[in-house]
C-alpha positions, 0 to 999 in steps of 0.5 A: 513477386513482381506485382509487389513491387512498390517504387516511388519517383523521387524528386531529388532522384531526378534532379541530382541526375539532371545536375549530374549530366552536362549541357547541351553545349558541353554536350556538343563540344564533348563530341567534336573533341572526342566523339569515340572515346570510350571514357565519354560513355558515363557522361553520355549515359547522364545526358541521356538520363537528363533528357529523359528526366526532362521528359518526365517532368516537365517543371524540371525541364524548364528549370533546366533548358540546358537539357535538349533532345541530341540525336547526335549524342545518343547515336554515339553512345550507341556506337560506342556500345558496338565497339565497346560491347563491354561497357554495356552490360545490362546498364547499357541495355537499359540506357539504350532502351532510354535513347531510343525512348527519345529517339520514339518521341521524335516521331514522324522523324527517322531517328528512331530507325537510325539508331534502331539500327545500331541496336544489336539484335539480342537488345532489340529483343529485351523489354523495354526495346522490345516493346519500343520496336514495336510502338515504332513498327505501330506508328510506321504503319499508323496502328494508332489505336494500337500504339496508345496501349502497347506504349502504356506499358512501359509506364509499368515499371516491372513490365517485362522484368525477368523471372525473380527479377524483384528491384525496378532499376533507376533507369526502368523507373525513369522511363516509367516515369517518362511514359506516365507523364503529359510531355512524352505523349503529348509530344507524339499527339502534335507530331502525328 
């Protein structure tokens, strides 16, 4: 059953993800040269799984500072998600769940409702963005008090997995992870 499911962070999980992923320099000029080419997709991906790593931890955010917040990147991910809808899948359901996880921390920012936008409907509607529409819709309308509990519940790894769904993936434990460390909450305390 789902409640047995057991995981453990894995260090050398996170920072092979964080070696695999290009800097943020890399990163930008990646995008001025070939912003829409499907084929940047898997390094994107990896950027957005290194800058949710550096969330997670932050003695590995500083032993790479390389590894920034870019919006920019992430944006065009999603768009290439829109145009491309077949190199989503699932996988891409979970990294677009990871973007707009950052895309959260940057709140009272809009970057959360830009890339909402781009956030097809039936993704929105899936766990973990479903809940992260909500905290969204939380911190708009300063439901603090119920933000904390509905943003902890994607510290749970098998929070809304599907019906027989019994392996957490990477990414879900990355988020887990993400939310279950002082950086993510922190961030959004001194933004408020």
């Amino acid at each position: 059953s789902i409640s047995t499911i057991r995981y453990e962070w894995n260090t050398t999980t996170l920072l092979r993800t964080m070696a695999a992923s290009l800097s943020h320099s890399e990163i930008q000029a990646l995008l001025s040269e070939s912003a829409y080419d499907p084929t940047v997709c898997p390094k994107l991906e990896a950027y957005v799984r290194a800058q949710v790593s550096a969330v997670a931890s932050t003695l590995v955010a500083s032993e790479s500072p390389n590894v920034q917040y870019c919006f920019d990147a992430n944006r065009t991910l999603i768009k290439l998600y829109q145009f491309f809808p077949h190199l989503e899948g699932e996988l891409g359901m979970t990294i677009t769940a990871l973007a707009a996880f950052l895309a959260l921390l940057q709140f009272p920012q809009t970057d959360f409702m830009a890339l909402a936008c781009l956030i097809p409907e039936r993704v929105q509607s899936m766990e973990p963005c479903a809940t992260l529409v909500r905290c969204a819709e939380l911190l708009e309308s300063c439901h603090f008090s119920e933000f904390w509990p509905e943003f902890r519940k994607l510290g749970i790894p098998e929070y809304g997995a599907r019906e027989g769904e019994t392996v957490v993936s990477e990414d879900r434990r990355l988020l887990s992870n993400a939310v279950n460390g002082s950086t993510a909450s922190s961030q959004i305390r001194t933004n408020m």
